[in-house]
C-alpha positions in Angstrom: 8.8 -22.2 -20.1 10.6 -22.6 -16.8 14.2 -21.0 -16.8 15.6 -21.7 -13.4 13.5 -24.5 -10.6 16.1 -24.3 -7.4 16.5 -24.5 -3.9 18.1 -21.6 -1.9 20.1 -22.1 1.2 21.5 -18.6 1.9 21.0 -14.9 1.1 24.5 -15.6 -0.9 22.6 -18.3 -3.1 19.6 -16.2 -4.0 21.6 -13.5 -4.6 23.9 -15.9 -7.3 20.3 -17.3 -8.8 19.3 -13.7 -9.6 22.9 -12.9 -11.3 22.6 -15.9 -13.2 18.6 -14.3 -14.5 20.6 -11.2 -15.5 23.3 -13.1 -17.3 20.8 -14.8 -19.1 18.8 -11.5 -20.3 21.4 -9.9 -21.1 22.9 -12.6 -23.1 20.2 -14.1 -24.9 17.0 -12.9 -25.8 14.6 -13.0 -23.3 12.4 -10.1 -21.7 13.3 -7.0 -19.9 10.6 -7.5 -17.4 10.7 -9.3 -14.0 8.4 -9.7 -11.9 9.1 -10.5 -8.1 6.4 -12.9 -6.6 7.1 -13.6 -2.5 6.1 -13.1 1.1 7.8 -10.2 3.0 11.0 -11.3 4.2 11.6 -14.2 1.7 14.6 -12.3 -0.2 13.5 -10.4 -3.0 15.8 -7.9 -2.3 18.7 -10.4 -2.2 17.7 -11.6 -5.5 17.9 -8.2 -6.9 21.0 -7.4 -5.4 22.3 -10.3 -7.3 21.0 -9.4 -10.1 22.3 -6.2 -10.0 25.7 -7.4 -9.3 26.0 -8.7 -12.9 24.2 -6.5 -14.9 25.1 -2.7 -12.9 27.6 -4.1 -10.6 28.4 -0.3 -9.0 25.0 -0.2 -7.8 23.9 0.4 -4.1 20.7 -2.0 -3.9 18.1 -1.3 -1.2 14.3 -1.6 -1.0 12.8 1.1 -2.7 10.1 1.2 -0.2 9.6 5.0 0.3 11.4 6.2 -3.4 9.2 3.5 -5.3 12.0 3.2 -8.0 15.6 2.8 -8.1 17.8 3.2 -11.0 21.1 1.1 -11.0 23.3 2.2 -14.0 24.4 -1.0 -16.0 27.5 -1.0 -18.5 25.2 -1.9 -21.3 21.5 -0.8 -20.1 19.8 0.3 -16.6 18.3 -1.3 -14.1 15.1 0.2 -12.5 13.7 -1.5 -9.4 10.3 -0.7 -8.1 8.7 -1.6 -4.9 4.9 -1.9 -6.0 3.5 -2.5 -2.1 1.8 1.1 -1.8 0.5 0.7 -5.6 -3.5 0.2 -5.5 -4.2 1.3 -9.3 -3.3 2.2 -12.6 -2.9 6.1 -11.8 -0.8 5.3 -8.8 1.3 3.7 -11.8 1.0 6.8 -14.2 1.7 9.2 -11.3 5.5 7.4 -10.6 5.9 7.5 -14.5 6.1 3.7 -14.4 5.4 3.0 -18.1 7.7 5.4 -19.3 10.5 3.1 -18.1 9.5 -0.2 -19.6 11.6 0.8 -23.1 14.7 2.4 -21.1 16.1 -0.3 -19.5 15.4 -3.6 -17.3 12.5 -3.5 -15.2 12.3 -5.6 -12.4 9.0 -5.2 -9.6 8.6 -6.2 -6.4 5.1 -6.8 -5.0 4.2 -7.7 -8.4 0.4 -8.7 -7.3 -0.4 -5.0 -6.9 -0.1 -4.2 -10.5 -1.0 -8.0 -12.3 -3.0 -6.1 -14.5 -0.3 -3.9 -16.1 2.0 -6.2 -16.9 3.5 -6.9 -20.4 2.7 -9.5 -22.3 5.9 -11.6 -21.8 8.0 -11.4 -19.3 9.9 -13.4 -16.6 8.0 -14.4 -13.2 10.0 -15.4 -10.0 8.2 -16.7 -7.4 10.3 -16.9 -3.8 8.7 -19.0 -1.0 10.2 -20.0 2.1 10.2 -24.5 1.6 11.5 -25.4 5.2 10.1 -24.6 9.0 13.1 -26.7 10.0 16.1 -24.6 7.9 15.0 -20.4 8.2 17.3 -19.6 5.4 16.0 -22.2 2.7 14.2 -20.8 -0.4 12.5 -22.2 -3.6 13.1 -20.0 -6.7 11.2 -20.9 -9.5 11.9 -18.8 -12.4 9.9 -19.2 -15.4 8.7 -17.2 -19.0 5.9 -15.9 -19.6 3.8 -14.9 -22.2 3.9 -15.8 -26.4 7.6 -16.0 -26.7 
């Protein structure tokens, strides 16, 4: 089911489209997995910061390139952001402890490719891909659900 089908101008427009995600987990009932799809350099960072900014807005985002995880504290439930690049199998996954987060909070994964195989069975995919040679800055974000729901 697709959630959100935009175009992003601006680091400051991705980064409202992924507080506008979080608003929507956290207010209705949708899954506590995200999964980042996009190209080095297309924003997923930005979209996380967003989405950090509505539901842990104290949090200090930055790419968890060399940490693998970050936790951002949210009023209501955490945030944990992985960077999955350096992931090549299921015991790299065990070895950071990453199932034992996926009850304690929101998780939300770049590089998602690397670990296809461990994901949940519903969750919510955003896929980022630069749309314009012409305009550096402008993004599609397709957000959409997926799994049984």
């Amino acid at each position: 089911m697709n959630l959100i089908d935009m175009i992003s101008l601006s680091a400051a427009d991705t980064e409202k489209t992924g507080a506008e995600l979080a608003k929507m987990i956290l207010e209705d009932d949708l899954p506590h997995f995200v999964a980042l799809y996009g190209d080095l350099g297309v924003g997923k960072t930005a979209f996380i910061r967003g989405f950090s900014s509505y539901a842990a807005p104290n949090a200090n985002v930055k790419s968890p390139t060399f940490t693998l995880v970050n936790e951002y504290k949210g009023a209501k439930i955490p945030v944990f952001h992985f960077d999955m690049y350096r992931i090549e199998d299921e015991d790299s996954l065990y070895s950071i402890g990453f199932y034992d987060y996926l009850d304690r909070g929101i998780c939300v994964t770049e590089w998602t490719e690397n670990i296809e195989f461990a994901l949940p069975d519903e969750y919510i995919r955003v896929t980022i891909t630069k749309n314009d040679m012409e305009n550096t800055e402008s993004r599609k974000i397709f957000i959409e659900l997926v799994g049984d729901n």
